[in-house]
C-alpha positions in Angstrom: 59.7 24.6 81.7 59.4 27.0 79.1 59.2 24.2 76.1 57.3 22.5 78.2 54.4 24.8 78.4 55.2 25.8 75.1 54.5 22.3 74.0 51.2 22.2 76.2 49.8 25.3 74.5 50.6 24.2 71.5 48.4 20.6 71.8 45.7 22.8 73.1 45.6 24.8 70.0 45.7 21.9 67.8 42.6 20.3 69.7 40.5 23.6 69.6 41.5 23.6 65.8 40.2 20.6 65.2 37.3 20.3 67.9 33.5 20.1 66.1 32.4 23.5 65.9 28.5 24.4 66.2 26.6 25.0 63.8 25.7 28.4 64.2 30.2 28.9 64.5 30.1 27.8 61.1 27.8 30.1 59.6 29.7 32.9 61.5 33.0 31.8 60.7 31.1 31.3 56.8 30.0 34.4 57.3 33.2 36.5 57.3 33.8 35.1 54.0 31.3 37.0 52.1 32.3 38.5 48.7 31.4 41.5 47.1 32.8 39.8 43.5 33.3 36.2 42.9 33.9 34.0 39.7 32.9 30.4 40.4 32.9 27.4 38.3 31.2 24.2 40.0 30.4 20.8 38.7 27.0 19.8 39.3 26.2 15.5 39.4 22.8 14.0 39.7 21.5 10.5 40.5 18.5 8.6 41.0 17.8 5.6 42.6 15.5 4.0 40.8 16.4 4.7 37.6 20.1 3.8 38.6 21.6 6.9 36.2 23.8 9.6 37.3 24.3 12.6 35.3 26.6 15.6 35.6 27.3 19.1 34.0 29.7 22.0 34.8 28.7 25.5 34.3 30.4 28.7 35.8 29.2 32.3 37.0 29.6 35.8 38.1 28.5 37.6 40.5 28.6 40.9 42.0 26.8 41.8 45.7 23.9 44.6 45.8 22.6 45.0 49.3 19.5 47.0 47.6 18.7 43.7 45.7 16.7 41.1 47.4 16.3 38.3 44.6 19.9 37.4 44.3 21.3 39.9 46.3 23.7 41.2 43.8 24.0 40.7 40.0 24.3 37.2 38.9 25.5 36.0 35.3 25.5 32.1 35.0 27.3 30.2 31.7 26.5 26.8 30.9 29.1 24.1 28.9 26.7 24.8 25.6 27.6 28.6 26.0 24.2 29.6 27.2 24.1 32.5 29.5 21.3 33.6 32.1 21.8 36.9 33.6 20.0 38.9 36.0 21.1 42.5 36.3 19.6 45.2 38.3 16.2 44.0 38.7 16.2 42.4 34.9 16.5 39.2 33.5 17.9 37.8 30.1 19.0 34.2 28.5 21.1 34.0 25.9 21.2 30.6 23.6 24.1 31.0 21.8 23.2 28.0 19.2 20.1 30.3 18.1 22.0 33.8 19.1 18.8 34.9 20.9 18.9 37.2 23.7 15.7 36.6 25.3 14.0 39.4 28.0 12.3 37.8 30.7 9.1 39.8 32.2 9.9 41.7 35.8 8.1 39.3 37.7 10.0 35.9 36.5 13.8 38.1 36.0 15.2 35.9 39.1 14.6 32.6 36.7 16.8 33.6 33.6 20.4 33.5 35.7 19.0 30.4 37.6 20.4 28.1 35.4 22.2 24.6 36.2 20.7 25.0 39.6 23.0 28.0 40.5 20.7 28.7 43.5 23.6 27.8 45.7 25.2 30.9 44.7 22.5 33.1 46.9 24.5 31.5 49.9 28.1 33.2 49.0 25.9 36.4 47.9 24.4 36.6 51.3 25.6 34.0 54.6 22.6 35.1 56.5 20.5 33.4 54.2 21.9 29.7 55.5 21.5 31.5 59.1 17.6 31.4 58.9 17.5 27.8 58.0 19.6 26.7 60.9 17.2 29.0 63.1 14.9 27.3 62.1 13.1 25.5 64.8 11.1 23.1 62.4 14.6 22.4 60.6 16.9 19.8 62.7 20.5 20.3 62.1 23.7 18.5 62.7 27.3 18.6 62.3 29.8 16.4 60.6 33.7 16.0 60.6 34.1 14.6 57.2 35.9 14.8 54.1 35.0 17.0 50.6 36.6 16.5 47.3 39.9 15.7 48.9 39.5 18.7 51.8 39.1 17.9 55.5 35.6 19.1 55.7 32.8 20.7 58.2 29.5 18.9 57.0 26.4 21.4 58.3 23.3 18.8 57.8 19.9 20.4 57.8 17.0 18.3 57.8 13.6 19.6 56.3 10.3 19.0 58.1 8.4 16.1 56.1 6.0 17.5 53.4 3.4 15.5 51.6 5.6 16.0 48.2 8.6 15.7 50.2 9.4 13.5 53.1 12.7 12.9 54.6 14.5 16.0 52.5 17.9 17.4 53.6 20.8 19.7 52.6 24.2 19.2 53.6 27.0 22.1 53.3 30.2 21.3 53.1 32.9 23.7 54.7 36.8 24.0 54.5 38.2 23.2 58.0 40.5 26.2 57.6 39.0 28.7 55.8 35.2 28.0 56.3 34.8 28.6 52.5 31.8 26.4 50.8 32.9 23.7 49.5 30.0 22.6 47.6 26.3 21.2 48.7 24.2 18.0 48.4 20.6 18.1 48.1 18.7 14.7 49.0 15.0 14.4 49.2 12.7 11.5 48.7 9.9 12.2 45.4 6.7 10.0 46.4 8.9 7.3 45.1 12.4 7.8 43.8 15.7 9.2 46.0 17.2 12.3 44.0 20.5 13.2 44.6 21.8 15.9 43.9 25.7 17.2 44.4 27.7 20.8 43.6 31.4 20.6 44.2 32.9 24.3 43.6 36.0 23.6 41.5 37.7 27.2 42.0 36.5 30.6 43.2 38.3 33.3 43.0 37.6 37.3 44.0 39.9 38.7 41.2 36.9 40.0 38.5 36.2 43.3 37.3 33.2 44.4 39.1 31.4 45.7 35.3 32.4 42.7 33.4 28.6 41.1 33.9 27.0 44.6 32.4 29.7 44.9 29.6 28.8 41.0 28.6 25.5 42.1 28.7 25.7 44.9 26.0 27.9 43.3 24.2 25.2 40.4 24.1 22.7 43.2 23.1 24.5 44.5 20.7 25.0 41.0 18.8 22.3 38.4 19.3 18.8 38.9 17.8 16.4 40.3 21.0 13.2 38.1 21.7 10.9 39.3 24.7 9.3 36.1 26.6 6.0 36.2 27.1 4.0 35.0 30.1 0.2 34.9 30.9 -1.2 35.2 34.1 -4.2 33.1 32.8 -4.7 29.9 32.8 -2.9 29.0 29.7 -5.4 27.6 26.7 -4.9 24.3 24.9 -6.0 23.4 21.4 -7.9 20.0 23.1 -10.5 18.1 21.7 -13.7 19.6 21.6 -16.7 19.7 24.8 -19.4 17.1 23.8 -17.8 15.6 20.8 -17.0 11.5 20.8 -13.5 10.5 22.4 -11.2 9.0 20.4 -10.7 4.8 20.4 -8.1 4.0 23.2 -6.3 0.7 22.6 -3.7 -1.2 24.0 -2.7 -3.7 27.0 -3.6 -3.3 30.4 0.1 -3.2 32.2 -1.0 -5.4 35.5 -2.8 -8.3 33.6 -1.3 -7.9 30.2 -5.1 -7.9 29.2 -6.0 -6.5 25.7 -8.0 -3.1 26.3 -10.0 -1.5 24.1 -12.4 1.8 25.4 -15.3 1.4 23.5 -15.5 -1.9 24.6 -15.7 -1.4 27.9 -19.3 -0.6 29.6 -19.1 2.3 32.2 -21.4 5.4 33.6 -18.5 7.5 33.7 -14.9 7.3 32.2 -11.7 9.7 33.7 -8.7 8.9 30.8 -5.9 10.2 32.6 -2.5 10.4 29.9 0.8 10.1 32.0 4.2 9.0 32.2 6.0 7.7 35.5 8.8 9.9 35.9 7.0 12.9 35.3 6.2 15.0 38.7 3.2 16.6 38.3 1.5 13.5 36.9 3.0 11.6 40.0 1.2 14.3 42.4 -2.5 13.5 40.8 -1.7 9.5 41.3 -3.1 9.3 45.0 -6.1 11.4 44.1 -7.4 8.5 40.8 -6.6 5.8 43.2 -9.1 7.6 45.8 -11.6 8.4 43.4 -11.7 5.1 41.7 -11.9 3.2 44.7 -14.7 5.1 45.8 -16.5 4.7 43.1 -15.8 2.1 40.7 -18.5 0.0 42.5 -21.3 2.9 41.2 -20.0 2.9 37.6 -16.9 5.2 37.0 -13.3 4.0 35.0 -10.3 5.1 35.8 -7.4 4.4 33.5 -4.0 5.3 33.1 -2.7 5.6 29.4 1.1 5.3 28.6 2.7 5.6 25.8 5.9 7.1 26.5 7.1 4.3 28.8 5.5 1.4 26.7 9.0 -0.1 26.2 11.0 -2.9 27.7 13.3 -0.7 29.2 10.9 0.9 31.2 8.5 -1.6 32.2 11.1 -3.2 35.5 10.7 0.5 36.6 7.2 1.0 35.8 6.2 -2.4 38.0 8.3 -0.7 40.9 6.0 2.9 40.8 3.1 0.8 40.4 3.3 -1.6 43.2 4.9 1.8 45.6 2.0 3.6 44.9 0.0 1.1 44.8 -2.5 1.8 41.7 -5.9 0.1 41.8 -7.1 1.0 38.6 -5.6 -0.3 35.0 -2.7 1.5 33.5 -3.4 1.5 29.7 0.2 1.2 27.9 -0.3 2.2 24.2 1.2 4.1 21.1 1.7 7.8 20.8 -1.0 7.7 18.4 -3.7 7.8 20.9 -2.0 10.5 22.8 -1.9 12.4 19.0 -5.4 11.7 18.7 -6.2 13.1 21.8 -4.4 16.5 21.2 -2.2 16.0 24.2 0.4 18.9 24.9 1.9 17.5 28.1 1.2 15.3 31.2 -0.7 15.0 32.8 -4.1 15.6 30.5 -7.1 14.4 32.0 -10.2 14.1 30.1 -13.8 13.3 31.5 -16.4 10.8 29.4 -20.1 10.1 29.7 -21.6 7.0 29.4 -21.7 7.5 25.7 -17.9 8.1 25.5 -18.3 12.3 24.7 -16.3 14.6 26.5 -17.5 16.8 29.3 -14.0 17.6 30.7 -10.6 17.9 29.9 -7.6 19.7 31.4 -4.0 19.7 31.3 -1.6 19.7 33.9 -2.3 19.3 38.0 -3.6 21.5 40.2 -5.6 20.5 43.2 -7.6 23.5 43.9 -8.9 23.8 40.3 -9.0 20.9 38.2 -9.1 18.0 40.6 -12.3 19.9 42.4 -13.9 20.0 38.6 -13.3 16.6 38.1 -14.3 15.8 41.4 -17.6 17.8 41.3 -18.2 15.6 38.1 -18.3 12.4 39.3 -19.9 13.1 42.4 -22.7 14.8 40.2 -23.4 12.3 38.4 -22.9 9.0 40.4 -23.8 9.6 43.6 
């Protein structure tokens, strides 16, 4: 009888062992597994669907847990496989590039960025549990749980699904927890970028509590005392570009219009208005200022305005199956210009997206570099509606 009920306590165990727990048990259970001082090395792989390449790294970190802290919760030191090192201690932050022996002092306000390297984010999770806790208490988040496997270990999967964004729809996380020991196993990030799934994966290799507490601040001075110390620099302002000059003639844009394969040349073409946008498909904030152009050249290419797109970066076989993809997805009205980098040079472009303005004449009355709804598409937009309605 004995055995018997032996045996039947015994099955029951088993089932509550393995029965799915919530997910709020997990982040309790998760919980009780904070540390005070890890080491942790992960490996971090990326992929992307449309460009059909995956990519990985490893990198490895220490941390130690300060309550008073509320950036990283604790002191964070972060090594890359080049040797680089971000830290953030007490408050400040510093990047080392060994290749250059720099030691590189980043402003208060940006000190969080320096140890945030190889997307060691994760790492504010084993710092402090209750920050996973307010995304599953989330009422706008959904979450679910999974009984799955991780890297060979029979594995909680804690899915939380984001709320749909205009820059990101359909955006999840998924944490992955040891069955036994409710230790993170590592985390996939998934989100869909107006066009193009990322994936992103961190598997923690090892982890381990054994560290002396002082080791980040006694790599730190002995950084200090052996690299060559830079301070970077930020401005508030909007930062300034060396452009081409207000009311002087734009440069000759040449090349072939991507949709028709038509030869384009600008001064050949006979508009009231002219926005030149320069741009390159894989780059995000250039992809953000796409649905804007297609508004504002449908609305008014009837009353005189061209829009075009000019590419030189991805003006290469290899790019142009992807390039038709983005193109149809977002479905772009107005000509994408692809051309050499010597238009770009003659230009004065320092990065995408730059948007510059023309009158009828071809002069410039606008330019601006990057995207930013608030401020530069309302310029442009004040522009055009100026002058053709």
């Amino acid at each position: 009888m004995k055995k018997a009920l032996f045996g039947v306590i015994m099955v029951l165990f088993a089932f509550s062992c393995n029965q799915q727990p919530s997910a709020n048990k997990i982040v309790k259970k998760f919980s009780k597994n904070s540390m005070k001082a890890f080491h942790i090395s992960w490996t971090l792989s990326y992929k992307s669907a449309m460009r059909n390449d995956t990519s990985s790294s490893r990198a490895k970190a220490w941390a130690v847990y300060n309550e008073t802290d509320t950036n990283w919760y604790g002191d964070v030191m972060v090594e890359n496989e080049a040797g680089n090192i971000g830290i953030y201690y007490k408050g400040q932050g510093f990047e080392y590039d060994k290749s250059r022996n720099t030691l590189t002092l980043y402003p208060q306000k940006f000190a969080k960025y320096a140890a945030n390297m190889n997307g060691s984010t994760f790492i504010h999770y084993l710092l402090n549990p209750e920050k996973l806790k307010t995304q599953i208490q989330n009422t706008a988040n959904k979450t679910s749980v999974l009984d799955t496997n991780f890297a060979g270990h029979a594995a909680w999967a804690l899915r939380i699904q984001l709320p749909d964004n205009v820059d990101y729809p359909n955006h999840s996380y998924i944490y992955y927890f040891d069955k036994k020991s409710y230790n993170l196993l590592g985390v996939e990030n998934k989100a869909y970028f107006i066009w193009d799934w990322a994936w992103s994966r961190f598997q923690v290799d090892s982890l381990s509590t054994d560290i002396d507490p002082n080791y980040i601040a006694q790599t730190l001075k002995d950084l200090q005392s052996k690299a060559k110390l830079d301070t970077l620099k930020f401005d508030d302002k909007e930062e300034k570009y060396d452009l081409l000059q207000i009311g002087t003639l734009a440069p000759e844009v040449y090349g072939h219009v991507f949709q028709t394969k038509d030869t384009f040349v600008l001064s050949r073409q006979n508009a009231k208005l002219y926005v030149i946008d320069f741009w390159f498909q894989f780059c995000g904030a250039c992809m953000l200022a796409i649905p804007y152009l297609i508004d504002l050249y449908n609305n008014y290419k009837d009353k005189g305005l061209l829009v075009i797109g000019v590419n030189s970066v991805d003006n290469n076989p290899k790019s142009y199956s992807y390039l038709k993809k983005f193109v149809e997805f977002m479905k772009i009205t107005y000509p994408i210009i692809m051309t050499e980098s010597k238009v770009d040079i003659s230009y004065k472009v320092p990065g995408y997206p730059t948007v510059y303005v023309l009158d009828e004449n071809r002069h410039i009355i606008y330019h601006g570099v990057g995207f930013n709804r608030e401020k530069k598409l309302q310029a442009i937009d004040s522009i055009v509606k100026a002058r053709l309605q």
